[in-house]
Structure formats: structure tokens, C-alpha cells
C-alpha positions in Angstrom: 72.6 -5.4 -23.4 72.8 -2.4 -20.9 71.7 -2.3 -17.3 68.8 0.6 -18.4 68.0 -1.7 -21.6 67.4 -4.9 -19.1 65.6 -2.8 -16.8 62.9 -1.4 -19.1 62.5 -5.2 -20.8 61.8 -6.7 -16.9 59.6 -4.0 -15.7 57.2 -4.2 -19.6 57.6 -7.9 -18.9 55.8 -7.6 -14.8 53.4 -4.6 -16.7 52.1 -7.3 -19.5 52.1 -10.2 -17.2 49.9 -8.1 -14.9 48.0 -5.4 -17.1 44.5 -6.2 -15.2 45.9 -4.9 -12.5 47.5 -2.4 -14.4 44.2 -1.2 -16.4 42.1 -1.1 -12.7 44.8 0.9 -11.3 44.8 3.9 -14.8 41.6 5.5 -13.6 42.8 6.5 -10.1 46.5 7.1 -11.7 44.4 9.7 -13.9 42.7 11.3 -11.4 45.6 11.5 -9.2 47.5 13.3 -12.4 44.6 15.5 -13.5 43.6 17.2 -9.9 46.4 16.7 -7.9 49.6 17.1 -10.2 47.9 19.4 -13.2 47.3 22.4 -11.1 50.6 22.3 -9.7 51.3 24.5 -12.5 49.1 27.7 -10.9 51.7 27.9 -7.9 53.8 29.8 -10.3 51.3 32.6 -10.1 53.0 33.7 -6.5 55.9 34.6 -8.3 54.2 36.6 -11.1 52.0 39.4 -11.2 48.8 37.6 -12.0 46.2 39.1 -14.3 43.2 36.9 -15.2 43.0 38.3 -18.9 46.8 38.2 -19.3 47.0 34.5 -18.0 49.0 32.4 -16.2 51.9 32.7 -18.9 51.4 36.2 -20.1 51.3 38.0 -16.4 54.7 39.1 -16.1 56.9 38.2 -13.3 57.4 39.3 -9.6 59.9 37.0 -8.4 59.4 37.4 -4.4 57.6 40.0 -4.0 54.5 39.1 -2.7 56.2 36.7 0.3 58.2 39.6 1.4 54.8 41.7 1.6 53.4 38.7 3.7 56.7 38.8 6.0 56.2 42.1 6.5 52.4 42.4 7.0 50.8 42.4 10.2 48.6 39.9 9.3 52.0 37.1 8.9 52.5 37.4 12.8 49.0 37.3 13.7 48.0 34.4 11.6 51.0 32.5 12.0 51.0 33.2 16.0 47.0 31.5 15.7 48.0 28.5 13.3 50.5 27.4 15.6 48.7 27.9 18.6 45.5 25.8 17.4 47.7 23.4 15.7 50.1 22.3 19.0 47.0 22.9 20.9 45.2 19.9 19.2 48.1 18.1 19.5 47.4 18.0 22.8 44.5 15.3 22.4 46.5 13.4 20.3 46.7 10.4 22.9 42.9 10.6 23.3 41.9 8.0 20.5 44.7 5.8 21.6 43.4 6.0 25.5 39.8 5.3 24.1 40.7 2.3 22.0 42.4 0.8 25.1 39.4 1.5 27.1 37.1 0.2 24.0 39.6 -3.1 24.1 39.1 -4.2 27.8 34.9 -4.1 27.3 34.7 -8.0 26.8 30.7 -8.2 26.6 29.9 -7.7 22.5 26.8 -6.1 23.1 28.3 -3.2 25.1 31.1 -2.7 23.3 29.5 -2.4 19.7 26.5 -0.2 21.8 29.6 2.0 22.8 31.3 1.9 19.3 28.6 3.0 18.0 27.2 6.4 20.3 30.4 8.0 19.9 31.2 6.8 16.2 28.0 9.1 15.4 29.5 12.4 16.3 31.7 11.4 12.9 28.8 11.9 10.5 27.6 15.5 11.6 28.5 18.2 9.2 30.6 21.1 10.3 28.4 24.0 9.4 25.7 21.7 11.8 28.5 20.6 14.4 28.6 24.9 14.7 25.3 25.5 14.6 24.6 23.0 17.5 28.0 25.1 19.6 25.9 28.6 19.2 23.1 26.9 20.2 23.8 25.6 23.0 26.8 28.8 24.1 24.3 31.6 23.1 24.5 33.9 26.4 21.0 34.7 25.4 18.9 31.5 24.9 21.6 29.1 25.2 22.0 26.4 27.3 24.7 28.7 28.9 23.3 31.4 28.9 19.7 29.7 30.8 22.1 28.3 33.5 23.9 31.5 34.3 20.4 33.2 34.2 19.0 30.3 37.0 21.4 31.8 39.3 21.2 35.2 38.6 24.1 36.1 36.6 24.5 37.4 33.1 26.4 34.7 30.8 29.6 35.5 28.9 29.7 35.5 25.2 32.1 32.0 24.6 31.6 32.2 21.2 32.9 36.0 20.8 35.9 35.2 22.9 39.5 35.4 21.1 41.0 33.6 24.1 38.5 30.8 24.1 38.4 30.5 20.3 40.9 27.5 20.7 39.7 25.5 23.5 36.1 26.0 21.8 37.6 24.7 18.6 39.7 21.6 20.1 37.2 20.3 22.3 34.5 20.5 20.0 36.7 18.3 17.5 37.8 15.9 20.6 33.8 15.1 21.2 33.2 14.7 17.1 36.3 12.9 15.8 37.6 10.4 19.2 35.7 7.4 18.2 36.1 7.4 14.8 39.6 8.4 15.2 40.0 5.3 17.5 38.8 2.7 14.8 42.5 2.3 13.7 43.8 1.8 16.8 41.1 -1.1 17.5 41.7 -2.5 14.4 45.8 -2.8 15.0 44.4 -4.2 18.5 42.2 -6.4 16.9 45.1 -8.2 15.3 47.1 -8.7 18.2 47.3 -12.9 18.3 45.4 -14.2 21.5 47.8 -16.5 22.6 50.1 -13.5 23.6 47.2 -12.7 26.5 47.0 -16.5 27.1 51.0 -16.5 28.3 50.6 -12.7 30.2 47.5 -14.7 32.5 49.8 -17.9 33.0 52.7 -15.4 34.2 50.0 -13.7 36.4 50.1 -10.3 34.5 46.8 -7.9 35.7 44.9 -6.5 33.4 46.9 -3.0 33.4 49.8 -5.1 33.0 48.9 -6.4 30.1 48.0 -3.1 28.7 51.5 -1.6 29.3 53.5 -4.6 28.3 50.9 -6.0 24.8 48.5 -3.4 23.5 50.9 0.0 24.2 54.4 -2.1 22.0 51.8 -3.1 19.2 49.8 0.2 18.8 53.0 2.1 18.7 53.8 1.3 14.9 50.7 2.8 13.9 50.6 5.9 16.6 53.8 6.7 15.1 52.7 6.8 11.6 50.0 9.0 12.3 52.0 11.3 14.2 54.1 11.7 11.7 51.2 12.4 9.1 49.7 14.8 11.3 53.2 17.0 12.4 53.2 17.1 8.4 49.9 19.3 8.7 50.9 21.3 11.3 50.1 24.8 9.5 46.9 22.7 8.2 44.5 23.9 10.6 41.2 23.5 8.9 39.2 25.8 7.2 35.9 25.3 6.7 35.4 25.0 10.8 37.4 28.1 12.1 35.7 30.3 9.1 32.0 29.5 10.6 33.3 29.9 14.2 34.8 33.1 13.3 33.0 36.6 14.3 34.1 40.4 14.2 34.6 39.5 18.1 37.2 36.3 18.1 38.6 37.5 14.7 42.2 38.4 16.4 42.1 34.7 17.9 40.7 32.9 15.1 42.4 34.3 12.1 45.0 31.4 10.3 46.4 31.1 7.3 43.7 28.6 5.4 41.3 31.8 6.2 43.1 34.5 5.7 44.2 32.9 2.1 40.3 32.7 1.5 39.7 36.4 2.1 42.4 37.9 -0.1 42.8 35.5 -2.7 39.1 35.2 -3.7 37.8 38.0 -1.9 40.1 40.6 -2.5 40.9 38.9 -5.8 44.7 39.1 -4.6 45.5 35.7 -6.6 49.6 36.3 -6.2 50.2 37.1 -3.3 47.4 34.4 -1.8 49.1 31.9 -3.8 52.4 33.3 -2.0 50.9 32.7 1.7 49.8 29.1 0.4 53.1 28.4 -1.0 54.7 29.3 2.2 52.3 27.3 4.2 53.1 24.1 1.8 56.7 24.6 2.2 56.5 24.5 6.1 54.5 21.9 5.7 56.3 19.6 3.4 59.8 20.3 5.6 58.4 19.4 8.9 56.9 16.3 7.4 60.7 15.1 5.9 62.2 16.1 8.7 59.9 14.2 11.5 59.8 11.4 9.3 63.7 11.1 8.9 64.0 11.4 12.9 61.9 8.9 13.4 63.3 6.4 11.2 66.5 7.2 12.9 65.3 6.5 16.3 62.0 4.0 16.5 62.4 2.7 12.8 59.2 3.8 11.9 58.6 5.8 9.1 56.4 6.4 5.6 59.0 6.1 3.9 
């Protein structure tokens, strides 16, 4: 019996052995193949000429036309220039959650803690189109909360919200308040299962509280700080959409416009379905390299990877 033969016999033998597991796991293997792996097929499009009555087969081919018209636009050094700026700007507050867990850790009375858990766990659960509303609101140079101050002493408010060189800081910040606490619930859960008796030894020794900090909580939340670093370099070019589309105005637009908005405008409304499909592509690639690649040096270096 061949290798391949013996293989196939051992892995049906674990599948029937184990089909309950098998038959909970089909629905989400279905799912997974119908929306995730199905449309894969529609990236062709950014090499063809696509015509919605011709199809996805009969459109004819364009090979790479429409990336070179994107690497030649105006708009590819623009966008690009924004993406990266918003994206290395936010990693900026990437330490925050880890910072706040710590903090979260050393509250000893239960009653504060889940008290303090819980105010800035409820930032989570406000939509974005509310979490913007609330920002004009309060930045509006005209009834604001901004614009009342600057008014109190005499002075006429700027417009935040219409400036391209604020855009950023507006949009990092805002996520900082919104996402830090539930962003930190990892963190205090990997803290969470750090074994007691490892403090125990750090008081005998005489360790402070900092001490302990630096030489327990910072070694065992590294595994998973890693991780997620790596998960998020993979979406540097990822910078959301649905926030930066309803901050965006006539005024920002040449500090807001990315590539997840500008793919909105021409793909569906401009109806430019190639060469959309070609930015996307692009932004996938980029993507998908810095994601291997981080992942690779990190396995090198702290032996912490996804894979």
C-alpha cells in the first residue's frame, strides 16, 4: 500500500470516528466557501474589460490596463500618501490597550474595577454613523461645544471637522476613546491567566509593584501583543471605510481620501467595476505581502507567529 493510499485510509478513519464534530463544523466550512472563497472569482474583472450584460466570462480581456491607469493617476499618490499616513498614525496607539490593561490589572477592589471595565467598554457599542454625529456635534464652530468655548472668550472657532490636516488626529483619537477598553479585554484575559503563585515569589523577593509589572505581566502579554501586531501590519492599507466616508467633506477631501473610499466612488459610483477592482486588487496584494513578511520576521526573531 502507498504512502498517499495510507494517508487517505487514516485521515477517513479520524473523519468517521469523529463525524459529529465533523457535521457541526460543515455549516461554517459552507459559509466560509460560499462568501469568502466563491467571489474570489470576480477579481478577474480587473484584468478584463467588464461589461455587466457581457459578463464576467464574455467581457474581453485588458490584462493590466487599468493598474497602470491607477499608477499613473493622481489620485494613486494622493490616496496612497493618506492610507499610509492614517494607518502608521494609528499605529501609534497601538500600546494604549496594553498600557490600560496593566492599569485595569493593578485595581485590586472588584467593585471598581468591573465599575471601570465597564464605562469605557461602552464606547464599543456606539455605531459609527452615531460615534460621527456625536464629533460634529460637539466640533461644530457654530453651536458646538467648540465652537461655544471659543465664542466665551471672544474668538471665532475653527472648523476641525473641515480640516485636511486634522482629518487624522480627529479620526485616531476618536477611535482611541471608542475601541481602548474593548481592545484591552484580551490583554486582561492573557493577564487573567497568569498563575498567582508567580506574584507570591516576586513579594517574597521584595519585587514593588512596578517591578512586578516589568518582570511578570509585560513577558506574558508579549505572545499575544505580538500576534496582534502582526494581524494588524497585515491591514495596513485597511483603513476603514465606513468611518472616514462620513467624516469626509468637500473641505478635508485632500486629507481624507484612501483607497477603501476612493474604490467606493468609482466602482459603484462611476460604475468603473475594472479598474475599481484593479485598485482593490492592489490594496490586497500589499496587504497580503506585508502580512507574510512580518509574520516570517517574527518567527525568525521572538518565535511568535500565526503560522
Amino acid at each position: 500500500m502507498s504512502p498517499y493510499t495510507l494517508r487517505i485510509k487514516r485521515t477517513a478513519a479520524r473523519i468517521s470516528k469523529n463525524w459529529g464534530l465533523y457535521l457541526l463544523l460543515l455549516p461554517a466550512v459552507v459559509l466560509l466557501l460560499l462568501f469568502t472563497y466563491k467571489p474570489m472569482y470576480g477579481v478577474i474583472i480587473a484584468f478584463k474589460d467588464y461589461n455587466p450584460s457581457l459578463g464576467i466570462t464574455g467581457s474581453p480581456w485588458a490584462g493590466f490596463k487599468y493598474f497602470e491607469k491607477f499608477f499613473n493617476s493622481y489620485q494613486f499618490e494622493v490616496t496612497l500618501k493618506n492610507t499610509l499616513y492614517i494607518s502608521l498614525y494609528s499605529f501609534a496607539t497601538f500600546p494604549i490597550p496594553i498600557i490600560f490593561a496593566l492599569l485595569v490589572n493593578q485595581l485590586r477592589h472588584n467593585m471598581y474595577r468591573r465599575f471601570f471595565q465597564t464605562v469605557t467598554y461602552m464606547p464599543h457599542f456606539i455605531s459609527t454613523v452615531v460615534l460621527v454625529g456625536i464629533m460634529m456635534i460637539l466640533l461644530s464652530p457654530g453651536n458646538g461645544l467648540i465652537g461655544n468655548i471659543y465664542r466665551l472668550f471672544g474668538a471665532e472657532a475653527p472648523n476641525l471637522m473641515g480640516s485636511s490636516g486634522l482629518f487624522s488626529s480627529l479620526y485616531v483619537w476618536s477611535d482611541v476613546w471608542q475601541q481602548t477598553g474593548w481592545n484591552s479585554i484580551i490583554y486582561l484575559a492573557a493577564l487573567s491567566a497568569i498563575s498567582p503563585s508567580l506574584y507570591e515569589a516576586a513579594k517574597v523577593d521584595g519585587a514593588s509593584r512596578w517591578q512586578m509589572v516589568r518582570m511578570i505581566d509585560l513577558p506574558m502579554l508579549m505572545p499575544t501583543a505580538i500576534t496582534l501586531l502582526i494581524l494588524r501590519i497585515g491591514g495596513l492599507l485597511g483603513v476603514g471605510f465606513e468611518k472616514v466616508y462620513l467624516m469626509q467633506n468637500n473641505l478635508n477631501i485632500s486629507g481624507s481620501e484612501v483607497l477603501s473610499t476612493y474604490v467606493y466612488k468609482i466602482g459603484l459610483l462611476s460604475a468603473q467595476y475594472s479598474f475599481s477592482s484593479a485598485i482593490n486588487l492592489f490594496n490586497t496584494i500589499i496587504n497580503l505581502i506585508l502580512l507574510v513578511t512580518v509574520n516570517q520576521i517574527s518567527r525568525k526573531y521572538s518565535e511568535n507567529s500565526i503560522w
